[in-house]
KOLKE-102093 format. One record per residue: residue number from 0; residue in one letter; x, y, z of N, C-alpha, C, CB in turn. Coordinates in nm, 3 decimals. Atoms other than C-alpha are relative to their C-alpha. Glycine has a CB too. Example, Ala and Ser with C-alpha at 12.3 -4.5 7.8 and 13.67 -1.06 7.14 Angstrom:
<atoms>
<nr=0, rest=a, nxx=0.089, nyy=-0.119, nzz=0.000, caxx=1.230, cayy=-0.450, cazz=0.780, cxx=0.090, cyy=0.120, czz=0.000, cbxx=-0.099, cbyy=0.003, cbzz=0.125>;
<nr=1, rest=s, nxx=-0.082, nyy=-0.119, nzz=-0.006, caxx=1.367, cayy=-0.106, cazz=0.714, cxx=-0.077, cyy=0.109, czz=0.073, cbxx=0.041, cbyy=0.046, cbzz=-0.142>;
</atoms>
This chain:
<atoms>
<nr=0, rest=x, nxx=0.142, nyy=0.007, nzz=0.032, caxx=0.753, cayy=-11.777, cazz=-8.290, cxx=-0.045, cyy=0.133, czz=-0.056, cbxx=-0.082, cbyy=-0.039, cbzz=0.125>;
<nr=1, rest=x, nxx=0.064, nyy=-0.118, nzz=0.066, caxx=0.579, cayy=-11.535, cazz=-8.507, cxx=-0.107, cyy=0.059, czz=0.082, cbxx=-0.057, cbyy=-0.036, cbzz=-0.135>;
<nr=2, rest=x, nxx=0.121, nyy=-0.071, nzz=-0.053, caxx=0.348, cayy=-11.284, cazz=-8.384, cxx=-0.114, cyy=-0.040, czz=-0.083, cbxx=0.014, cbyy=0.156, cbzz=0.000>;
<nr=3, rest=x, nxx=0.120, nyy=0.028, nzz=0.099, caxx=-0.006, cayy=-11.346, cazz=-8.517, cxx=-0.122, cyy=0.112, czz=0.107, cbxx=-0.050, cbyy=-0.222, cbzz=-0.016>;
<nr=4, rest=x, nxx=0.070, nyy=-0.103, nzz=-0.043, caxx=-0.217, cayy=-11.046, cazz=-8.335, cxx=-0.055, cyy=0.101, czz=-0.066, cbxx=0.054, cbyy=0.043, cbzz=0.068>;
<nr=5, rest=x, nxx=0.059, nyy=-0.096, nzz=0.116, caxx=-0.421, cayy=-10.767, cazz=-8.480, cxx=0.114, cyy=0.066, czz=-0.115, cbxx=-0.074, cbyy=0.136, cbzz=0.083>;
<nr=6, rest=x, nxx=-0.034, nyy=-0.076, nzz=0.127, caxx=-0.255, cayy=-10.625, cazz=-8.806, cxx=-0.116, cyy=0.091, czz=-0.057, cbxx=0.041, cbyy=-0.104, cbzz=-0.110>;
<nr=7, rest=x, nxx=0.050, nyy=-0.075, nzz=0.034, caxx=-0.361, cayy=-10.327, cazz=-8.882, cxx=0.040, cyy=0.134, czz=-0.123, cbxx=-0.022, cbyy=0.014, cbzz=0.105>;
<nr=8, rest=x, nxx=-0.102, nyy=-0.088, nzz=0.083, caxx=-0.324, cayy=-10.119, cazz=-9.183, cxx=-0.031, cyy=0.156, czz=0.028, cbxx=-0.015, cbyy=-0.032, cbzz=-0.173>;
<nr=9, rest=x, nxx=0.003, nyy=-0.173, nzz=-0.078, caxx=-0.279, cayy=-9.711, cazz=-9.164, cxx=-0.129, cyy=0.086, czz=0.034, cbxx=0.072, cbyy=0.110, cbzz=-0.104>;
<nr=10, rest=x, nxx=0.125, nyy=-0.073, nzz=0.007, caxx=-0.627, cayy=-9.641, cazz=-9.231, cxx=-0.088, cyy=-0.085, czz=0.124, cbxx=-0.072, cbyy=-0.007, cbzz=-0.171>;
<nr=11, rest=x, nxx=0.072, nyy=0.075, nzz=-0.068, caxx=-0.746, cayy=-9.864, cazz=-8.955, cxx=-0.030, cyy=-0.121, czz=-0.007, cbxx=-0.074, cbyy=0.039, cbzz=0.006>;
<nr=12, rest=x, nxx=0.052, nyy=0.139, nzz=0.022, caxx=-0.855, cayy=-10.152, cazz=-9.161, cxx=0.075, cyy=-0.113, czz=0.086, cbxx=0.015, cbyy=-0.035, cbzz=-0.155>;
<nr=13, rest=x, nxx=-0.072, nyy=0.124, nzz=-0.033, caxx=-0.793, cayy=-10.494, cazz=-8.994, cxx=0.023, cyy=-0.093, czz=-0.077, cbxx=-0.044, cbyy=-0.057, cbzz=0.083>;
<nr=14, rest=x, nxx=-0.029, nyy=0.115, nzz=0.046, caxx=-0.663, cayy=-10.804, cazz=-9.130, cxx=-0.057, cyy=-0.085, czz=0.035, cbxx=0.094, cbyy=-0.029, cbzz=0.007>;
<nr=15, rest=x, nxx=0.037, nyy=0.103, nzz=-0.023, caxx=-0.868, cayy=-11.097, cazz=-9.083, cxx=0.088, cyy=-0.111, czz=0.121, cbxx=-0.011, cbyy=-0.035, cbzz=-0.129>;
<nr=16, rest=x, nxx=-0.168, nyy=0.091, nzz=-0.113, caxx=-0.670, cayy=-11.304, cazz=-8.768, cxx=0.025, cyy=-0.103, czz=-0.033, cbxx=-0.003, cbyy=-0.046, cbzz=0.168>;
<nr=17, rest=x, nxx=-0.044, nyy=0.095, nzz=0.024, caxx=-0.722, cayy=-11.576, cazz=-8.917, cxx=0.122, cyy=-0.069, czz=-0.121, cbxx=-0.099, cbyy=-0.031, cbzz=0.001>;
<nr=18, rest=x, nxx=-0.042, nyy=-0.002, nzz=0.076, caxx=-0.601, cayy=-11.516, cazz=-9.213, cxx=0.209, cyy=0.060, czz=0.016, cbxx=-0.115, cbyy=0.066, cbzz=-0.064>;
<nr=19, rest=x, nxx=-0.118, nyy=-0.018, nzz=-0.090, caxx=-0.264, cayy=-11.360, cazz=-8.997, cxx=0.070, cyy=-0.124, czz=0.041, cbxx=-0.040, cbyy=0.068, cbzz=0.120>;
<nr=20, rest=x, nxx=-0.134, nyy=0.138, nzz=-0.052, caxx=-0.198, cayy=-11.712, cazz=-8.855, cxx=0.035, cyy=-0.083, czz=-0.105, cbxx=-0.053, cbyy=-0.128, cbzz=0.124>;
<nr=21, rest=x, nxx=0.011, nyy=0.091, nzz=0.163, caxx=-0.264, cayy=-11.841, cazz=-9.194, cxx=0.162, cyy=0.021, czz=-0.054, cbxx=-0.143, cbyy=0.093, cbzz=-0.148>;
<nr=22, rest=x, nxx=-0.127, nyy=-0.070, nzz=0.066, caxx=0.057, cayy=-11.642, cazz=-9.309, cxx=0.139, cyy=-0.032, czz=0.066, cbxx=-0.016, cbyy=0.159, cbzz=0.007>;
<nr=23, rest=x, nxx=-0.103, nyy=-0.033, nzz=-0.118, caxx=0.241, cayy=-11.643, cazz=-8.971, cxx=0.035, cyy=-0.186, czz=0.005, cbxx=-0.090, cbyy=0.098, cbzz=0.184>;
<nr=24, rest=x, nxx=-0.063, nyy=0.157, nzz=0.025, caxx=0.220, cayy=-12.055, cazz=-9.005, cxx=0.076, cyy=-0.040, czz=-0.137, cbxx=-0.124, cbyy=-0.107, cbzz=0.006>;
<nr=25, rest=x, nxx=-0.031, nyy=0.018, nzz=0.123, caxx=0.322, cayy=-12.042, cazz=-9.364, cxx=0.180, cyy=0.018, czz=0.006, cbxx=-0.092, cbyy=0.109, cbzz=-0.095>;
<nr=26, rest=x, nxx=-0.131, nyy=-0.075, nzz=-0.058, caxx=0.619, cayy=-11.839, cazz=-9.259, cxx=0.092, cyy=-0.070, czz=0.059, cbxx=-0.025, cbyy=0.095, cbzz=0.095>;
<nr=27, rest=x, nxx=-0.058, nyy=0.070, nzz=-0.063, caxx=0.711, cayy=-12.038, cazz=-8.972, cxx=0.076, cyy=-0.130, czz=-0.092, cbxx=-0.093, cbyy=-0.029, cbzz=0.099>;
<nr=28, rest=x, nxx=-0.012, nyy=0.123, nzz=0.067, caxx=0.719, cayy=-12.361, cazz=-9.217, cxx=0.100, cyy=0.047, czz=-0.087, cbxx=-0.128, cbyy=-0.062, cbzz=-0.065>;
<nr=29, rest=x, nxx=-0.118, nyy=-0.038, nzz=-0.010, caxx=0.955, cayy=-12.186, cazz=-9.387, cxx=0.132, cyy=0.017, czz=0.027, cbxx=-0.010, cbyy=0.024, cbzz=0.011>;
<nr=30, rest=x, nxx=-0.120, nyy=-0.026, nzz=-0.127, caxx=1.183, cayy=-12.100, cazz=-9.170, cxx=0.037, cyy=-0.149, czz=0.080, cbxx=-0.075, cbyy=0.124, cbzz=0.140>;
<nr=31, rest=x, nxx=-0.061, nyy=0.116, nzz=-0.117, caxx=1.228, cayy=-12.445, cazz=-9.007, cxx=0.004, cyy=-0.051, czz=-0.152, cbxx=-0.105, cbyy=-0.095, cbzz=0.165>;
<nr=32, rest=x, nxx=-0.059, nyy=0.000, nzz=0.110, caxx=1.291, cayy=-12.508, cazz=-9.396, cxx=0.127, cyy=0.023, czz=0.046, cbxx=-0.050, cbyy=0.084, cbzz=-0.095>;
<nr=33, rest=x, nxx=-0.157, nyy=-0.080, nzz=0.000, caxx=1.618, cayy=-12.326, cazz=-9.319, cxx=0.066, cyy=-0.069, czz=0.077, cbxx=0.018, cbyy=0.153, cbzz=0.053>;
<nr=34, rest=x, nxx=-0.087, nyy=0.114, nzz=-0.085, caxx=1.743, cayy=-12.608, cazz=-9.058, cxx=0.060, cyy=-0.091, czz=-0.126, cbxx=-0.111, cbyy=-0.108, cbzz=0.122>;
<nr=35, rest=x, nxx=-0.087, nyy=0.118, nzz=0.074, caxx=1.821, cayy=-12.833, cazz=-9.324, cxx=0.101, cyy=0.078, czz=-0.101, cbxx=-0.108, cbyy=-0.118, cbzz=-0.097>;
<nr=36, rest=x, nxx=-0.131, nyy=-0.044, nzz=0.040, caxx=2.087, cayy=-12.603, cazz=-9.452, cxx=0.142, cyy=-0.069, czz=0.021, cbxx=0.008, cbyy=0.112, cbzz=0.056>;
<nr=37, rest=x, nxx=-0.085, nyy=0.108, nzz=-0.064, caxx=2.296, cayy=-12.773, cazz=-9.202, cxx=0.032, cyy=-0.075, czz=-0.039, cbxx=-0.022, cbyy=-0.052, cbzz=0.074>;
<nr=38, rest=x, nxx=-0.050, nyy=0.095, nzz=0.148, caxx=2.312, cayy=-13.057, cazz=-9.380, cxx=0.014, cyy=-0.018, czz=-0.122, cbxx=-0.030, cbyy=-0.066, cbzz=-0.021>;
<nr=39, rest=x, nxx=-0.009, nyy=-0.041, nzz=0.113, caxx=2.276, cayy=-12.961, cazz=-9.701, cxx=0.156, cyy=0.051, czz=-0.087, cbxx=-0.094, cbyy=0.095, cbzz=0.017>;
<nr=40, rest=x, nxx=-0.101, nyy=-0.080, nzz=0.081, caxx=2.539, cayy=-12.887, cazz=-9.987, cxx=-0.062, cyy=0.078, czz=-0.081, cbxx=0.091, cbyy=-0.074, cbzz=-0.078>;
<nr=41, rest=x, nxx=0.077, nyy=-0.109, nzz=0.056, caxx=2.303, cayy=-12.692, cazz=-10.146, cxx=-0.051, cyy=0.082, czz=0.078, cbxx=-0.093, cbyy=-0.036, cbzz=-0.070>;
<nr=42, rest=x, nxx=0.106, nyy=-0.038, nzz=-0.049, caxx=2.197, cayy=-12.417, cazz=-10.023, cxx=0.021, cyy=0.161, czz=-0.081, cbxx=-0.008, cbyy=-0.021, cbzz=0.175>;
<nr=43, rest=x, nxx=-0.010, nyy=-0.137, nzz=0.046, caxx=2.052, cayy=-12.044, cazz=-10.072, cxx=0.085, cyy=0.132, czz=-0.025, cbxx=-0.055, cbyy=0.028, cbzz=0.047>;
<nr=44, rest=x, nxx=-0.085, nyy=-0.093, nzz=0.006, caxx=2.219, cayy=-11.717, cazz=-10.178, cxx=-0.007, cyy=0.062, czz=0.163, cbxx=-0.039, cbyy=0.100, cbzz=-0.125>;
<nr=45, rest=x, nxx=0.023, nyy=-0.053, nzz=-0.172, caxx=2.065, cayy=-11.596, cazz=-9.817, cxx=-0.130, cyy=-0.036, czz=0.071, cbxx=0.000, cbyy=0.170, cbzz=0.016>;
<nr=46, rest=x, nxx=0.128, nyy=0.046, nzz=-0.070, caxx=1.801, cayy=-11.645, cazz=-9.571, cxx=-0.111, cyy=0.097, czz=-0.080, cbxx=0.007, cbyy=0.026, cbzz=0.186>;
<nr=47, rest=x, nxx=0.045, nyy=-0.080, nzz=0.047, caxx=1.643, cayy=-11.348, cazz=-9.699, cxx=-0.092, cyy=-0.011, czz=-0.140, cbxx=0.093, cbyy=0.063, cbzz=0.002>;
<nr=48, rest=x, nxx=0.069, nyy=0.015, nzz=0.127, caxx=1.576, cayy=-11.470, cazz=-10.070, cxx=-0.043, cyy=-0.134, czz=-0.021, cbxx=0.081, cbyy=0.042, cbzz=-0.111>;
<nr=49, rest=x, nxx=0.058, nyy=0.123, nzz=0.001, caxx=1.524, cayy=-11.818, cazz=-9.953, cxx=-0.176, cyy=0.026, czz=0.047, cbxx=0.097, cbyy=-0.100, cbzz=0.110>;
<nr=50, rest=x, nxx=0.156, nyy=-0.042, nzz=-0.051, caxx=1.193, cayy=-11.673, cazz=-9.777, cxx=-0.062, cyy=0.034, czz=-0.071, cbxx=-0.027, cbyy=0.089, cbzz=0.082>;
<nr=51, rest=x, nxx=0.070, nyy=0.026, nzz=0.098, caxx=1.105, cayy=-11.491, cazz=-10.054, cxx=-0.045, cyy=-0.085, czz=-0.117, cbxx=0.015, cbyy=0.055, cbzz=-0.020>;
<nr=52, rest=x, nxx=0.066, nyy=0.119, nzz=0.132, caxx=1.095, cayy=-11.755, cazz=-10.322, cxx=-0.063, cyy=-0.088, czz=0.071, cbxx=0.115, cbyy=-0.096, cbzz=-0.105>;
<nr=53, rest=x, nxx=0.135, nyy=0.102, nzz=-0.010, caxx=0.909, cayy=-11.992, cazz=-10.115, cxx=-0.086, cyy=0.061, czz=0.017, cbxx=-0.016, cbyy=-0.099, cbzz=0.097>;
<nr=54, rest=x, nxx=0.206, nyy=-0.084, nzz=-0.023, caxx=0.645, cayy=-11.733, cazz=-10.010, cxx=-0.038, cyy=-0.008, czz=-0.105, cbxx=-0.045, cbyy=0.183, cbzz=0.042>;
<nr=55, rest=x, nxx=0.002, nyy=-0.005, nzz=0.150, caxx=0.639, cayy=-11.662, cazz=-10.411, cxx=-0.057, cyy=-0.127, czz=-0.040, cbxx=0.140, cbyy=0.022, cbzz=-0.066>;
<nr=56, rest=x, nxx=0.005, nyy=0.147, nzz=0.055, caxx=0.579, cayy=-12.011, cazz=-10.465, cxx=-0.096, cyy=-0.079, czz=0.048, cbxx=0.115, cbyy=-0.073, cbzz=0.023>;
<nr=57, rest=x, nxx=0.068, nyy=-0.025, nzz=0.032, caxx=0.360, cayy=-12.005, cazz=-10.250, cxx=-0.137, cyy=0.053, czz=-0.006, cbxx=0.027, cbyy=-0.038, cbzz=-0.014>;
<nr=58, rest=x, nxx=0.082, nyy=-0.114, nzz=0.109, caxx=0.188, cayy=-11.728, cazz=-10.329, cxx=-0.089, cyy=-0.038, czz=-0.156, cbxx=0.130, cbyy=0.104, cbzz=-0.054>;
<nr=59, rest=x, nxx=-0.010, nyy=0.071, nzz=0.176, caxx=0.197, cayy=-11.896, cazz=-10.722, cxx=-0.128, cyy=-0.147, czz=0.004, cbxx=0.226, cbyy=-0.092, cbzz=-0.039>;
<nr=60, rest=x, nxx=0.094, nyy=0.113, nzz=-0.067, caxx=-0.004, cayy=-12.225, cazz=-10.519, cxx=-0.171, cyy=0.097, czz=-0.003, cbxx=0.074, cbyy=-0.049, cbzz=0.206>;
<nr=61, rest=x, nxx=0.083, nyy=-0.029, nzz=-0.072, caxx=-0.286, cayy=-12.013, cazz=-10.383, cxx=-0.098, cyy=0.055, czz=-0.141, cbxx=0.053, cbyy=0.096, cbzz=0.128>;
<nr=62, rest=x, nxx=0.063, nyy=-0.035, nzz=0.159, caxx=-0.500, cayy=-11.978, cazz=-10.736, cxx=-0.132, cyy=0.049, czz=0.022, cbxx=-0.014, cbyy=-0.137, cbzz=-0.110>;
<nr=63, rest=x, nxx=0.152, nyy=-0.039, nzz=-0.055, caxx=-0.839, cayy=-11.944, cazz=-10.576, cxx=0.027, cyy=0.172, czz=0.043, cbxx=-0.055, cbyy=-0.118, cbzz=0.166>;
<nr=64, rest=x, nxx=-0.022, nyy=-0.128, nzz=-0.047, caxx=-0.723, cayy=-11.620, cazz=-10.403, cxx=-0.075, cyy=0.131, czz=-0.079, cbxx=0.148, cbyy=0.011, cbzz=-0.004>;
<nr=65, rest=x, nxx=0.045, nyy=-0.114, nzz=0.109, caxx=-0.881, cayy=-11.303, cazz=-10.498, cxx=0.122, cyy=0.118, czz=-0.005, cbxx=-0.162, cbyy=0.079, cbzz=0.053>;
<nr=66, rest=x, nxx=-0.102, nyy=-0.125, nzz=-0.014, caxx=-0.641, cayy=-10.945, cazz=-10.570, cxx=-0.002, cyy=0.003, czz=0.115, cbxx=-0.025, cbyy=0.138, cbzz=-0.057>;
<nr=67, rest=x, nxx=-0.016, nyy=-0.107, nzz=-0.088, caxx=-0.715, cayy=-10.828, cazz=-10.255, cxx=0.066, cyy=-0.108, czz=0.143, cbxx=-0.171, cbyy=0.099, cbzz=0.024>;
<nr=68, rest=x, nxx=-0.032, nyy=0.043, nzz=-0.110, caxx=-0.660, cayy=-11.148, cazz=-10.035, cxx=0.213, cyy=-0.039, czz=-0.033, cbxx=-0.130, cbyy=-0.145, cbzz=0.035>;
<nr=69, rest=x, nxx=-0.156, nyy=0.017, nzz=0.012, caxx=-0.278, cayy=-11.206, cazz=-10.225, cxx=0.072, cyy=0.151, czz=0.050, cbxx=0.044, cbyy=-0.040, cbzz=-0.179>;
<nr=70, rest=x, nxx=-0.059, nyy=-0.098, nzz=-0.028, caxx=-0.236, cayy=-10.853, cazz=-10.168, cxx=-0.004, cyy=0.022, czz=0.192, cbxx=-0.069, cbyy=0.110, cbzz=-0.098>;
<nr=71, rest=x, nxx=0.006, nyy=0.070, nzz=-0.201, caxx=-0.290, cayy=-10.917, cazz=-9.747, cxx=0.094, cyy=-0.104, czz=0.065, cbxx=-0.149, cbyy=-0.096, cbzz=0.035>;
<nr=72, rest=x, nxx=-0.079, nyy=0.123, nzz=-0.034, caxx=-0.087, cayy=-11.228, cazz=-9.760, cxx=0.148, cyy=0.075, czz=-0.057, cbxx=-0.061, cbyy=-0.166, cbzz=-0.092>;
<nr=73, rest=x, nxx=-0.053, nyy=-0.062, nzz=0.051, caxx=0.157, cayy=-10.992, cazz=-9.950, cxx=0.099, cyy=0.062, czz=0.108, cbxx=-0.081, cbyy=0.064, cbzz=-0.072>;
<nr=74, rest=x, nxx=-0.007, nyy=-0.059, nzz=-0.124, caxx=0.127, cayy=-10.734, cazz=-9.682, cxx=0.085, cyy=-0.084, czz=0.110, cbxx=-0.141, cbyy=0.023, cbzz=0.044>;
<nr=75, rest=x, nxx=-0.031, nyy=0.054, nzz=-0.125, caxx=0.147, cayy=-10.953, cazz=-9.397, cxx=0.163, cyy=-0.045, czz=-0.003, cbxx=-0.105, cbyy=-0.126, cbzz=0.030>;
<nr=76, rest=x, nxx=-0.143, nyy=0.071, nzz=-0.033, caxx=0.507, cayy=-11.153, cazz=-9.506, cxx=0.038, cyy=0.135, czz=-0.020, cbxx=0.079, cbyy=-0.137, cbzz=-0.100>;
<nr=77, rest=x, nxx=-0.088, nyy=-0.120, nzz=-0.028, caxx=0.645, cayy=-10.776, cazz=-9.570, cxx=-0.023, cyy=0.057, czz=0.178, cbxx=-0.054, cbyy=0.132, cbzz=-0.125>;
<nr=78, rest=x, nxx=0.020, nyy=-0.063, nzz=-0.163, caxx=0.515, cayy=-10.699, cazz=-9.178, cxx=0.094, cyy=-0.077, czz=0.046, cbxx=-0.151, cbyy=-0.017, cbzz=0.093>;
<nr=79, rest=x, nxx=-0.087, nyy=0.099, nzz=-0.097, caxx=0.696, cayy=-11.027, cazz=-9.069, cxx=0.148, cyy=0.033, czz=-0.015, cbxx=-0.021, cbyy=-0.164, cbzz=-0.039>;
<nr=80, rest=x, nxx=-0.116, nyy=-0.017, nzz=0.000, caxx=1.004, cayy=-10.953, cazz=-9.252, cxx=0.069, cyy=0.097, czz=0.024, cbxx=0.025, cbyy=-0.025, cbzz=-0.073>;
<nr=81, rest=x, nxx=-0.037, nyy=-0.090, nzz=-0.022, caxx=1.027, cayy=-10.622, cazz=-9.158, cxx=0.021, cyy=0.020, czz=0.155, cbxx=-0.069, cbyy=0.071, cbzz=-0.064>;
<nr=82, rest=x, nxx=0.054, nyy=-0.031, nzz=-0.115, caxx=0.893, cayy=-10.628, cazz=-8.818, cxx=-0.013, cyy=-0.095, czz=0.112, cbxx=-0.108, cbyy=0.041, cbzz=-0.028>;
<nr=83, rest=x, nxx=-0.003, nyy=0.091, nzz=-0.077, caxx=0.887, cayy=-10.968, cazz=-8.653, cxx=0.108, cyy=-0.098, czz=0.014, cbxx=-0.093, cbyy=-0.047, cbzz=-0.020>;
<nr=84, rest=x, nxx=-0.095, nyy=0.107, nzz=-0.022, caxx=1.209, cayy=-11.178, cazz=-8.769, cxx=0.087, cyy=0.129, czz=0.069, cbxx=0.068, cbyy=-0.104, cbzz=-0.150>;
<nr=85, rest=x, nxx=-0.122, nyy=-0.047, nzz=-0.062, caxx=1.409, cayy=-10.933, cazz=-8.547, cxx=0.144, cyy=-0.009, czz=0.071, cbxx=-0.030, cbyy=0.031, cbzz=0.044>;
<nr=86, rest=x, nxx=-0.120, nyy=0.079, nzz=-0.073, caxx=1.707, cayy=-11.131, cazz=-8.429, cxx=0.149, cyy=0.049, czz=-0.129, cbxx=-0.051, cbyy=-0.225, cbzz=0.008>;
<nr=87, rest=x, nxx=-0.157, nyy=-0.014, nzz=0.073, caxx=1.905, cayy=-11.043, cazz=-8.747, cxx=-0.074, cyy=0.143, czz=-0.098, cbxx=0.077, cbyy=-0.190, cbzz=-0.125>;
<nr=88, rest=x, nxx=0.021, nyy=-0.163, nzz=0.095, caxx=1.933, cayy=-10.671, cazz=-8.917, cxx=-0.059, cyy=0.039, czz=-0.178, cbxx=0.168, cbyy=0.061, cbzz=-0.008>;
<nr=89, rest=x, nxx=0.016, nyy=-0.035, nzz=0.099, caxx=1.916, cayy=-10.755, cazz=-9.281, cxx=0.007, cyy=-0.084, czz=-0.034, cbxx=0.043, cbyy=0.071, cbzz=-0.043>;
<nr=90, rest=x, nxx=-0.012, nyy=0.155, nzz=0.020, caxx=1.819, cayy=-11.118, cazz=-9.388, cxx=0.051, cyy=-0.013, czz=-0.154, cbxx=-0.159, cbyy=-0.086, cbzz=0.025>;
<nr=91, rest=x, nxx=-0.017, nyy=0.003, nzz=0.122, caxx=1.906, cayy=-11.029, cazz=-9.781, cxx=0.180, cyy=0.007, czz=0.022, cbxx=-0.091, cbyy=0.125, cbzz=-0.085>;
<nr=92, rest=x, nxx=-0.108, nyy=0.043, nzz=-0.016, caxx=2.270, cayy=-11.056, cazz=-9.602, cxx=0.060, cyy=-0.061, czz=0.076, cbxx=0.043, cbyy=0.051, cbzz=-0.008>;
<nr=93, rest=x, nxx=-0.006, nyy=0.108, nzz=-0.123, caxx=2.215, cayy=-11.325, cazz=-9.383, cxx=0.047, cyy=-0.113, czz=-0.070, cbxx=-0.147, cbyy=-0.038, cbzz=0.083>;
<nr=94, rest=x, nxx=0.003, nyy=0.113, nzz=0.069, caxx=2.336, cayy=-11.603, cazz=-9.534, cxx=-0.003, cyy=-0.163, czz=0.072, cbxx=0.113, cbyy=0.022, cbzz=-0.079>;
<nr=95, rest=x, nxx=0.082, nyy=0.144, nzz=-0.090, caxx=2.233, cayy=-11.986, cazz=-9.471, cxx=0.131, cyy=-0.072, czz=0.005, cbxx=-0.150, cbyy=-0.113, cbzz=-0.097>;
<nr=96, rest=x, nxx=-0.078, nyy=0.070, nzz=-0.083, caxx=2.560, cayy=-12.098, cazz=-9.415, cxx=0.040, cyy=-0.047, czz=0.128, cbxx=0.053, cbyy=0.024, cbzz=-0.016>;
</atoms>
């Protein structure tokens, strides 16, 4: 389960929370994406770049958005991937096999 709790950036500012679970569910959905590897004969180069191209995608969905809220939603999946999927060291050599 993803964290979804204050995010805060260096200068203090907060992140909206809602807008945190907004990301942190996006994420999750994702990621339980990555079960059907298992069965799959297709699958990604790694977990790592499977996450980013769907965030990207969508990211690419979210058209209403202004600069500053893609750049938050931005933020936030670099917090998760840096800071919350901690179970594996380096997901760009994780692979979904």
């Amino acid at each position: 389960m993803l964290v979804t709790g204050p995010h805060l950036y260096e200068d203090g500012t907060e992140i909206d929370s809602s807008l945190t679970a907004h990301v942190a569910h996006v994420i999750s959905q994702i990621l339980e994406e990555c079960e059907e590897f298992v069965e799959s004969h297709s699958y990604p180069k790694s977990v790592g770049h499977f996450l980013r191209q769907r965030f990207s995608l969508y990211l690419d969905s979210c058209k209403s958005d202004t600069q500053e809220e893609r750049q938050m939603k931005e933020d936030l999946f670099d917090w998760h991937i840096r800071y919350d999927i901690l179970s594996v060291h380096n997901l760009e050599t994780f692979y979904a096999l």
